[in-house]
mmCIF file of the N, C-alpha and C atoms, coordinates in Angstrom:
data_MODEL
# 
_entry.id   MODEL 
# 
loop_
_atom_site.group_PDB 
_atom_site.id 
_atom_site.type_symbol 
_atom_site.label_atom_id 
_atom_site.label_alt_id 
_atom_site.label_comp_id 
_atom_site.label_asym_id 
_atom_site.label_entity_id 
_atom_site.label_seq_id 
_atom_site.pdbx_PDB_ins_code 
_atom_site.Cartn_x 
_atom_site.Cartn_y 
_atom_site.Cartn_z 
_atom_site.occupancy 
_atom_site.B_iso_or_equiv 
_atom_site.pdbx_formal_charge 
_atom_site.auth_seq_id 
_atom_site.auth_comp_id 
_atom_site.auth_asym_id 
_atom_site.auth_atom_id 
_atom_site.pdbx_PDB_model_num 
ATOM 1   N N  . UNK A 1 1  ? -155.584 -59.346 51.643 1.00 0.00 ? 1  UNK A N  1 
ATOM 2   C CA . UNK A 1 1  ? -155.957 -57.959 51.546 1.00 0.00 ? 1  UNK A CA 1 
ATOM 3   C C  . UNK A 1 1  ? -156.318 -57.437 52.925 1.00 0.00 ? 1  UNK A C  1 
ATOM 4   N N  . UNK A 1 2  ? -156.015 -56.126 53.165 1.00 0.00 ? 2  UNK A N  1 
ATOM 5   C CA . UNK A 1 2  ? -156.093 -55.565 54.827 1.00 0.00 ? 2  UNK A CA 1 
ATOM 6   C C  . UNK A 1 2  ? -157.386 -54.197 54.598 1.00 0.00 ? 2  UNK A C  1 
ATOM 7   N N  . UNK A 1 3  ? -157.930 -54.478 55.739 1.00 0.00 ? 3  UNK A N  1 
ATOM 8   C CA . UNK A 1 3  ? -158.801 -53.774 55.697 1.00 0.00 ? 3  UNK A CA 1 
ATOM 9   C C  . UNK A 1 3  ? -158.529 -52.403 56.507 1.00 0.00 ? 3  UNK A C  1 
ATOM 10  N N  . UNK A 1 4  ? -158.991 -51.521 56.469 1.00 0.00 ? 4  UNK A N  1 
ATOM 11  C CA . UNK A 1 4  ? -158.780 -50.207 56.828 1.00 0.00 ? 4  UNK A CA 1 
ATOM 12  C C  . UNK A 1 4  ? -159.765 -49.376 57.572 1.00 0.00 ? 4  UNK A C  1 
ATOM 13  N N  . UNK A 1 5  ? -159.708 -49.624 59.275 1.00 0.00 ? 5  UNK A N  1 
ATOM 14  C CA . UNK A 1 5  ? -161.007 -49.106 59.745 1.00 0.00 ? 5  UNK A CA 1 
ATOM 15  C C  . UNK A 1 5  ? -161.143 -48.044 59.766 1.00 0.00 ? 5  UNK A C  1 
ATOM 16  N N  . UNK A 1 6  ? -162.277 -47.316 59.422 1.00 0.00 ? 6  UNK A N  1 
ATOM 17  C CA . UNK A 1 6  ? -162.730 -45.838 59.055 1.00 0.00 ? 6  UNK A CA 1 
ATOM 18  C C  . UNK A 1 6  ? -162.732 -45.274 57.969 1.00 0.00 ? 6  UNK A C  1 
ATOM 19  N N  . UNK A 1 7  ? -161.861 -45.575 57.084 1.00 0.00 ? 7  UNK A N  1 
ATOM 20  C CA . UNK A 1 7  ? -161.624 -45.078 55.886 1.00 0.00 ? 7  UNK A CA 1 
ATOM 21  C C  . UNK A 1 7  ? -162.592 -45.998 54.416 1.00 0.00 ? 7  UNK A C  1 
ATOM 22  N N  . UNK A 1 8  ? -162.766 -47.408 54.852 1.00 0.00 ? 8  UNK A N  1 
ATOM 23  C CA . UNK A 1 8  ? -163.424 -48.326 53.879 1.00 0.00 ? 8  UNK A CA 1 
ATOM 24  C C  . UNK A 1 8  ? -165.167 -48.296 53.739 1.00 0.00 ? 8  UNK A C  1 
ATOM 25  N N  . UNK A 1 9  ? -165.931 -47.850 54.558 1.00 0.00 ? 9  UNK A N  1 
ATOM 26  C CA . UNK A 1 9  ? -167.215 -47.415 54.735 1.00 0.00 ? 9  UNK A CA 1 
ATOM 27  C C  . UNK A 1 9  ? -167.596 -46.540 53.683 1.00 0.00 ? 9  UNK A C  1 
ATOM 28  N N  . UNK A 1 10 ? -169.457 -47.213 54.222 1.00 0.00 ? 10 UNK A N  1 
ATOM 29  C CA . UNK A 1 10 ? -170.084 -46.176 53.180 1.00 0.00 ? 10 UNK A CA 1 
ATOM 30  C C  . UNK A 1 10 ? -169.857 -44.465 53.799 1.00 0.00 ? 10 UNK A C  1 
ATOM 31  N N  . UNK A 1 11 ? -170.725 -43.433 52.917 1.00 0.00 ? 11 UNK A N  1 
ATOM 32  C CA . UNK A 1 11 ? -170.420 -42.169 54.150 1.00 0.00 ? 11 UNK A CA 1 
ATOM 33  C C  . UNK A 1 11 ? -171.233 -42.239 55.141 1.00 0.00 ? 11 UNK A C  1 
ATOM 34  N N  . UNK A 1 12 ? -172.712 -42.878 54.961 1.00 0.00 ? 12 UNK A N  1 
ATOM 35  C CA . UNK A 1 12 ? -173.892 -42.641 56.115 1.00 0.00 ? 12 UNK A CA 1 
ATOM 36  C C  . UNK A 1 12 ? -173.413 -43.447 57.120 1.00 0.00 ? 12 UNK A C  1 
ATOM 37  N N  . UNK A 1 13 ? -172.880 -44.506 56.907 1.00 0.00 ? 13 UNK A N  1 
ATOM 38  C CA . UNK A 1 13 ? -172.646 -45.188 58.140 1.00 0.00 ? 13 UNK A CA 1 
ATOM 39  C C  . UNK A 1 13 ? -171.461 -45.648 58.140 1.00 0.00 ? 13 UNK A C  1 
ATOM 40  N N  . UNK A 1 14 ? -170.491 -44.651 59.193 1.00 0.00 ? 14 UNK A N  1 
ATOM 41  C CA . UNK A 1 14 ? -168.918 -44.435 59.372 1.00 0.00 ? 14 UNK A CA 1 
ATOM 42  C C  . UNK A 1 14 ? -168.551 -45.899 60.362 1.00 0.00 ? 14 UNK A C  1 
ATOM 43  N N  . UNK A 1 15 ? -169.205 -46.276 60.602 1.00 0.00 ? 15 UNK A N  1 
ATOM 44  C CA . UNK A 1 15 ? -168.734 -47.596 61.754 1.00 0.00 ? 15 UNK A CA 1 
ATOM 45  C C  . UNK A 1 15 ? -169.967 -49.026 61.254 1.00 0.00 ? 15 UNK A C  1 
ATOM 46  N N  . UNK A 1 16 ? -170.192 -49.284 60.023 1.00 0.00 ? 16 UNK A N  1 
ATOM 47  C CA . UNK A 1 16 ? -170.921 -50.076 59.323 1.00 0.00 ? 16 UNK A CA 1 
ATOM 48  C C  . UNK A 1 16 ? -169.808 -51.844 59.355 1.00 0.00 ? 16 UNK A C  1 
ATOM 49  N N  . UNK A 1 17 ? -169.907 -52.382 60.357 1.00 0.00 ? 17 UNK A N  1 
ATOM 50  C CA . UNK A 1 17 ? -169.393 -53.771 60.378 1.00 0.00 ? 17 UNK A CA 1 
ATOM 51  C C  . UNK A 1 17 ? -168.899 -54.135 59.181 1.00 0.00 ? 17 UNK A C  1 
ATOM 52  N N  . UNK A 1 18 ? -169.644 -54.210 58.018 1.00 0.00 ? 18 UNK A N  1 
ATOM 53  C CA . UNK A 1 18 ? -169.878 -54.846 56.700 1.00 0.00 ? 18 UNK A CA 1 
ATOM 54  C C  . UNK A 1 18 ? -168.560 -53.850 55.906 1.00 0.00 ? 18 UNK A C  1 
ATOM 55  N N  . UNK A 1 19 ? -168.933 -53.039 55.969 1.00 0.00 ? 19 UNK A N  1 
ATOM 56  C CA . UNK A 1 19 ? -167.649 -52.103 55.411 1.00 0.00 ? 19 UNK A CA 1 
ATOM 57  C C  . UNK A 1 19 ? -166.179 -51.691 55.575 1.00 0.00 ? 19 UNK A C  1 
ATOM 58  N N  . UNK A 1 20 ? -166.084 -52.238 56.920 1.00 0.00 ? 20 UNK A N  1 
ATOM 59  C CA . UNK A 1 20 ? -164.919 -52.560 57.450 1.00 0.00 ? 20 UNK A CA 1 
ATOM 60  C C  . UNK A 1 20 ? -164.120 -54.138 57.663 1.00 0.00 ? 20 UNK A C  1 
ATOM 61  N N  . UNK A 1 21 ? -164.761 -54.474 56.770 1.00 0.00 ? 21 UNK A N  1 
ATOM 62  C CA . UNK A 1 21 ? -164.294 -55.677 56.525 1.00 0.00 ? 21 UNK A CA 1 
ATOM 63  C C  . UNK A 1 21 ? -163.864 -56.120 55.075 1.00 0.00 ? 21 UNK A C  1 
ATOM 64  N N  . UNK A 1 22 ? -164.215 -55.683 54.452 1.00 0.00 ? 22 UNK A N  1 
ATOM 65  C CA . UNK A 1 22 ? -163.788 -54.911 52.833 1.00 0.00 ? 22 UNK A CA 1 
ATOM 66  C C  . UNK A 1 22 ? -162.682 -54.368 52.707 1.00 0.00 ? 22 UNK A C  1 
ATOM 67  N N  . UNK A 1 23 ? -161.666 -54.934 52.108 1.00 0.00 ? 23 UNK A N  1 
ATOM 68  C CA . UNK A 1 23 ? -160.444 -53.922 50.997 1.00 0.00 ? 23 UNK A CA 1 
ATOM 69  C C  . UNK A 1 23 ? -160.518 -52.948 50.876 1.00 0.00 ? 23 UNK A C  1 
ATOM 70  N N  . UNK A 1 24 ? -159.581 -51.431 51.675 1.00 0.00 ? 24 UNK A N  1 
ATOM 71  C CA . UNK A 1 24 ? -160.232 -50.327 50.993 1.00 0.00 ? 24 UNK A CA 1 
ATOM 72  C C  . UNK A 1 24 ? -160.207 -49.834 49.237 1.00 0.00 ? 24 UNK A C  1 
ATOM 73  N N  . UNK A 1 25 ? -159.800 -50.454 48.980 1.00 0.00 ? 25 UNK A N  1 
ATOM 74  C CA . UNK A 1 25 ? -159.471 -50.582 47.059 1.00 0.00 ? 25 UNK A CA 1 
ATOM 75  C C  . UNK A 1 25 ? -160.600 -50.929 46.564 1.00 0.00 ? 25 UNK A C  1 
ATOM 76  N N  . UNK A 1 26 ? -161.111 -51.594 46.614 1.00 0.00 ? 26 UNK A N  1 
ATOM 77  C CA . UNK A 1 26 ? -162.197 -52.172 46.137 1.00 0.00 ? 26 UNK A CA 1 
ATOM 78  C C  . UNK A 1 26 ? -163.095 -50.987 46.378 1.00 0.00 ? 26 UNK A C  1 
ATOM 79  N N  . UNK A 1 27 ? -163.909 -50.557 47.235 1.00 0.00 ? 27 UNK A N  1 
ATOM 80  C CA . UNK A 1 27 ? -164.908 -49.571 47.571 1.00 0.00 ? 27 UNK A CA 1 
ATOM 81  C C  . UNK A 1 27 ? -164.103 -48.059 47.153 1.00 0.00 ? 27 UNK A C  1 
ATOM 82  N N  . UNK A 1 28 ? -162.849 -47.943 47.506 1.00 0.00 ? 28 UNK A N  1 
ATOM 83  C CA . UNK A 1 28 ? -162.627 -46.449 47.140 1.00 0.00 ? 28 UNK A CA 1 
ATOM 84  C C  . UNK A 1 28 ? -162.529 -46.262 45.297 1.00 0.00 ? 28 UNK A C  1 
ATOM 85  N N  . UNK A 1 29 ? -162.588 -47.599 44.611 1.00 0.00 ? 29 UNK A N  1 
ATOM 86  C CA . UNK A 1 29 ? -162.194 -47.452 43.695 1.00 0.00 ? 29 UNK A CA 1 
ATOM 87  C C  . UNK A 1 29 ? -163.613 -47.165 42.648 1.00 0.00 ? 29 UNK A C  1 
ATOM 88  N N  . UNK A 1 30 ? -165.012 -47.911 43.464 1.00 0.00 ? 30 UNK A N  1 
ATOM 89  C CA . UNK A 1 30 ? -165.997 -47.805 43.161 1.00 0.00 ? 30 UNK A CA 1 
ATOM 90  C C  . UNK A 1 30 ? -166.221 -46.513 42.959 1.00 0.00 ? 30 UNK A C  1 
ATOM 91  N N  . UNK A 1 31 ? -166.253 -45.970 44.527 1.00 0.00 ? 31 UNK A N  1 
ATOM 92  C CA . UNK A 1 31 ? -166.475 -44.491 45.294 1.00 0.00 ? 31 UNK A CA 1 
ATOM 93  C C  . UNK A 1 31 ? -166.194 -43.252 44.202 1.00 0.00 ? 31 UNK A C  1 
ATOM 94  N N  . UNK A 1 32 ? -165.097 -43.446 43.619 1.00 0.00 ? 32 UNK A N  1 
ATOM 95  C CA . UNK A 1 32 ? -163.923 -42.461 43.156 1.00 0.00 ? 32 UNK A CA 1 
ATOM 96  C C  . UNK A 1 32 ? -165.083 -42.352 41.790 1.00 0.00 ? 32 UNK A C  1 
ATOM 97  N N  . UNK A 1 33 ? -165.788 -43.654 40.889 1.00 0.00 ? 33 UNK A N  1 
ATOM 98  C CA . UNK A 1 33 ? -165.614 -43.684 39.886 1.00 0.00 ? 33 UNK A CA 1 
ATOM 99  C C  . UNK A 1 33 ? -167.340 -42.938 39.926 1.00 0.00 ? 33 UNK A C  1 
ATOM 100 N N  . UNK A 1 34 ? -167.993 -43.474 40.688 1.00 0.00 ? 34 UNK A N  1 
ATOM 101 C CA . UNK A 1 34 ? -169.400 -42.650 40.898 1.00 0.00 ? 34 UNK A CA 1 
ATOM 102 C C  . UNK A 1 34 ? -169.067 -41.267 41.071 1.00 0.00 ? 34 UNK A C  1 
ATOM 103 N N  . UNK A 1 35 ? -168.107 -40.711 41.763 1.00 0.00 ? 35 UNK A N  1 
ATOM 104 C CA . UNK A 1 35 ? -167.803 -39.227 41.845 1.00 0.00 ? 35 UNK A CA 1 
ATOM 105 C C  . UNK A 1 35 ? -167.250 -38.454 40.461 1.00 0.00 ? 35 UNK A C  1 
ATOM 106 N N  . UNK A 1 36 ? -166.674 -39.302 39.978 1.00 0.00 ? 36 UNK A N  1 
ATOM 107 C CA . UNK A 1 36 ? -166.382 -38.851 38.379 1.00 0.00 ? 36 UNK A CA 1 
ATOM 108 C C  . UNK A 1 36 ? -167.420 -38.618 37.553 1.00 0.00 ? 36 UNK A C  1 
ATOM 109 N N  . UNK A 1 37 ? -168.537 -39.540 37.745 1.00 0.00 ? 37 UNK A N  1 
ATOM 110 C CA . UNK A 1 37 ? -169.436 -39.567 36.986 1.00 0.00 ? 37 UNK A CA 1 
ATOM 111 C C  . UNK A 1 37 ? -170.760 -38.497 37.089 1.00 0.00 ? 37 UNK A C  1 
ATOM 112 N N  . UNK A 1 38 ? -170.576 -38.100 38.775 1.00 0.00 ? 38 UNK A N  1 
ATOM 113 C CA . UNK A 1 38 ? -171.524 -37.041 39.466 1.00 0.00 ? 38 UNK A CA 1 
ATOM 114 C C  . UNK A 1 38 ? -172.863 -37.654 39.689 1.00 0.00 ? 38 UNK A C  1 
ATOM 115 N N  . UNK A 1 39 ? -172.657 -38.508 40.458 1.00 0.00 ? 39 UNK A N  1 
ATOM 116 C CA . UNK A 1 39 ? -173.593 -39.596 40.859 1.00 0.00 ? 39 UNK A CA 1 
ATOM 117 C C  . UNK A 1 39 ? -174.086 -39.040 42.194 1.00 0.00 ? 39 UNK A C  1 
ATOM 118 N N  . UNK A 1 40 ? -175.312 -38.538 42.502 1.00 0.00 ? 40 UNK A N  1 
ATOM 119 C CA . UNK A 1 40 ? -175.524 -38.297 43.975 1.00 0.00 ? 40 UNK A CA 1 
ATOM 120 C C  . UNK A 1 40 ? -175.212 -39.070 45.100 1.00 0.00 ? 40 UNK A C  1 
ATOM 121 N N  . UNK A 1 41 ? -174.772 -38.882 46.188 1.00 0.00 ? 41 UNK A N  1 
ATOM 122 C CA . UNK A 1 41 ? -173.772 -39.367 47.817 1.00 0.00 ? 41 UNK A CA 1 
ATOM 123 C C  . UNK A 1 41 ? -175.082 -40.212 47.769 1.00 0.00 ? 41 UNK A C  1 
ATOM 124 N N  . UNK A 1 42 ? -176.669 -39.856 48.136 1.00 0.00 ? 42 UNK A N  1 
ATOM 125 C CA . UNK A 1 42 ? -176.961 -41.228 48.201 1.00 0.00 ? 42 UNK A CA 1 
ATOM 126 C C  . UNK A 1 42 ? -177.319 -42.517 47.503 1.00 0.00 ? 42 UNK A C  1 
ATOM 127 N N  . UNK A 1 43 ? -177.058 -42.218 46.209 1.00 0.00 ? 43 UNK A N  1 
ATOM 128 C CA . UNK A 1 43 ? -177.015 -43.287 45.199 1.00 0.00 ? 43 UNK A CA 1 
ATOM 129 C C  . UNK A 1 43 ? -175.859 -44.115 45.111 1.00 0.00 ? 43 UNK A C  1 
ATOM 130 N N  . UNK A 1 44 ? -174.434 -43.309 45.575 1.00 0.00 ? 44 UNK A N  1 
ATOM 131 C CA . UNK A 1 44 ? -173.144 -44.209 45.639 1.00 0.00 ? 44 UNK A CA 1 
ATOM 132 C C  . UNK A 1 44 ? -173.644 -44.918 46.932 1.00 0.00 ? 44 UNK A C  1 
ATOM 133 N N  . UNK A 1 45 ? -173.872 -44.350 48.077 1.00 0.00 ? 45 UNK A N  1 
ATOM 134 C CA . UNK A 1 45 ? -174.057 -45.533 49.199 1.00 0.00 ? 45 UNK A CA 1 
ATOM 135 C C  . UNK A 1 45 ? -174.896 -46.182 49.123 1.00 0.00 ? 45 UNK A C  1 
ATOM 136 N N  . UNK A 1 46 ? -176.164 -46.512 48.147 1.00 0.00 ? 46 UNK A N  1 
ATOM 137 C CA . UNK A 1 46 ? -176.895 -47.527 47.687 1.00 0.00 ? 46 UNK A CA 1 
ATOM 138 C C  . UNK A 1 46 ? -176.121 -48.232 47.178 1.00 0.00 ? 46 UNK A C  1 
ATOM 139 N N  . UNK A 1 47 ? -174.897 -48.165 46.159 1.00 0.00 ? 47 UNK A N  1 
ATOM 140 C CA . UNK A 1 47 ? -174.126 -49.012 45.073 1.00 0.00 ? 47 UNK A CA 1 
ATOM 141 C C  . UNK A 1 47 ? -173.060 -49.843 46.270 1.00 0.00 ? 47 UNK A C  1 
ATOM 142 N N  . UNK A 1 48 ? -173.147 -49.249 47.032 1.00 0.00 ? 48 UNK A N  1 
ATOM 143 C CA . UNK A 1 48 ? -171.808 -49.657 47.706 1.00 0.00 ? 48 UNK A CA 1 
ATOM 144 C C  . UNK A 1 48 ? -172.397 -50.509 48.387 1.00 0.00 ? 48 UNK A C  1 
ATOM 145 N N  . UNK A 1 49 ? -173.547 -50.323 49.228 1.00 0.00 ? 49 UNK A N  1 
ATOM 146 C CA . UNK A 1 49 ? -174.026 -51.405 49.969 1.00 0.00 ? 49 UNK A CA 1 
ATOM 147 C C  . UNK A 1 49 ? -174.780 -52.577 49.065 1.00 0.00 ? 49 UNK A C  1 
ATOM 148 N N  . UNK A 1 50 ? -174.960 -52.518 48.100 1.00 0.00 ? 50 UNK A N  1 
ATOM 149 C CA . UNK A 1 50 ? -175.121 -53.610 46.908 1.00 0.00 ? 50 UNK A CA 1 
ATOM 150 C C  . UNK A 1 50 ? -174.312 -54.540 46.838 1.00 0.00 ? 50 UNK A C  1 
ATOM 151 N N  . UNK A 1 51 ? -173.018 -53.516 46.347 1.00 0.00 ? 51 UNK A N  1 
ATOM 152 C CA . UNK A 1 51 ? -171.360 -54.400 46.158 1.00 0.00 ? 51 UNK A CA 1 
ATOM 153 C C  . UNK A 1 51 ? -171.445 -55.212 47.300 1.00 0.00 ? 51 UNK A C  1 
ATOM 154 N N  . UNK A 1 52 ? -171.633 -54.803 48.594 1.00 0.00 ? 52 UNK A N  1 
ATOM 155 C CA . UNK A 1 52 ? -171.262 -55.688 49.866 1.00 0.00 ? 52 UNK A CA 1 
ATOM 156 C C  . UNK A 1 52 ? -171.922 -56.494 49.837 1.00 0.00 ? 52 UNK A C  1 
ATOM 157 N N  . UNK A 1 53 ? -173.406 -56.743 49.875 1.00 0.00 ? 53 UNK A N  1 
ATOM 158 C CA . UNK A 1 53 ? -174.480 -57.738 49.881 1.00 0.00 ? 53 UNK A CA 1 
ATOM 159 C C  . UNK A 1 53 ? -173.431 -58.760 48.793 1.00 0.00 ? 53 UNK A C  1 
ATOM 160 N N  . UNK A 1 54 ? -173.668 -58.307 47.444 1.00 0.00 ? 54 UNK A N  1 
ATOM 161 C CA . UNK A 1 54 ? -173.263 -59.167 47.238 1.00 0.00 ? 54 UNK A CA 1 
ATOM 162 C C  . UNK A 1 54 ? -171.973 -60.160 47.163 1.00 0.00 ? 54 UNK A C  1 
ATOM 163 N N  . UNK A 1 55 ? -170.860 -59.584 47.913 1.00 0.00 ? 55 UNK A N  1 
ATOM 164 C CA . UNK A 1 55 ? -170.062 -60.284 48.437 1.00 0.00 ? 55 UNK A CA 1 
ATOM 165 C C  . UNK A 1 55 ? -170.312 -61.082 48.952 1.00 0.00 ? 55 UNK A C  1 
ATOM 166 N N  . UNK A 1 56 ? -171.091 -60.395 50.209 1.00 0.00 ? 56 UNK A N  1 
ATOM 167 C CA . UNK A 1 56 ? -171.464 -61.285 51.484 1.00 0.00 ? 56 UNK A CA 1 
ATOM 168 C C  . UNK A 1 56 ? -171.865 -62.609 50.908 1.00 0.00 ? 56 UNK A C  1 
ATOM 169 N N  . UNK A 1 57 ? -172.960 -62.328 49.771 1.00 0.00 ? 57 UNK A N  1 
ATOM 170 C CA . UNK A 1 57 ? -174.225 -63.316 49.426 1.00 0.00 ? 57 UNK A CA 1 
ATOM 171 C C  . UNK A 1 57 ? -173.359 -64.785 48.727 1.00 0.00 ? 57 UNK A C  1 
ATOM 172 N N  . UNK A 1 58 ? -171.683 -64.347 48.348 1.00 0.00 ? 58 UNK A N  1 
ATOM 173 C CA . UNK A 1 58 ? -170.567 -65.548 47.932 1.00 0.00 ? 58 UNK A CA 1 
ATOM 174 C C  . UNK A 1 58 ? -169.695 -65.419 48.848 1.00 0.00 ? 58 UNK A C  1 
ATOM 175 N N  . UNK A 1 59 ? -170.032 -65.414 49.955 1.00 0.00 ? 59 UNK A N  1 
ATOM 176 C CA . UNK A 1 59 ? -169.534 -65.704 51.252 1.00 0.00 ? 59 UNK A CA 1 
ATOM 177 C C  . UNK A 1 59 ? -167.632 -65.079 50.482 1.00 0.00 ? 59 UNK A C  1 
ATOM 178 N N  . UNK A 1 60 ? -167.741 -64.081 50.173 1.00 0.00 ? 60 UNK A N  1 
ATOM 179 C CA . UNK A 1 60 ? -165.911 -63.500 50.406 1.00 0.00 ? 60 UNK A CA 1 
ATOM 180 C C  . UNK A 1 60 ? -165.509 -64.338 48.998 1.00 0.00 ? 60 UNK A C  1 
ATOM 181 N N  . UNK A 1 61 ? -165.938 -64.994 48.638 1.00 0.00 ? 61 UNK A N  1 
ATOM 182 C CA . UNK A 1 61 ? -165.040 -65.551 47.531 1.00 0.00 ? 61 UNK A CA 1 
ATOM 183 C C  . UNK A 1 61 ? -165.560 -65.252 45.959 1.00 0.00 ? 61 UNK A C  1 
ATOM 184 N N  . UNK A 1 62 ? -164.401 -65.472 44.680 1.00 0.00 ? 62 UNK A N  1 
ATOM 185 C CA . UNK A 1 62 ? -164.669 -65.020 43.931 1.00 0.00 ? 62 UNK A CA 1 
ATOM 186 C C  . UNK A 1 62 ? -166.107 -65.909 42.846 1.00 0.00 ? 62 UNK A C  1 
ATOM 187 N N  . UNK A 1 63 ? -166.881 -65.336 42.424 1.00 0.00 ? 63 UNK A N  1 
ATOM 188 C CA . UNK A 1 63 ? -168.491 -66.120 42.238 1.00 0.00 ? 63 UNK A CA 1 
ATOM 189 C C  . UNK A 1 63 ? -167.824 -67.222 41.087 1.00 0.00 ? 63 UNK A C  1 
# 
């Protein structure tokens, strides 16, 4: 999977290491679904930086 710099980030932080290292599918697909739902911008970038932790926390692989 290829990552996509600039576009895969949370919104607060456009150059976030952690987020650019992420699938943009994965996060836009999150992104998309909190916006459907009318989830406030900073509650999706709480969710999103969750999702990442816990990637991180299984080092990239599936748990």
């Amino acid at each position: 999977m290829k990552a996509s710099p600039g576009r895969a980030g949370c919104l607060s932080h456009k150059n976030c290491w952690r987020c650019l290292l992420i699938p943009i599918n994965l996060l836009n697909q999150v992104r998309q679904t909190l916006r459907l739902k009318h989830i406030s911008r900073s509650t999706e970038n709480i969710y999103l930086h969750s999702i990442l932790d816990y990637i991180y926390f299984h080092k990239k692989r599936h748990p």
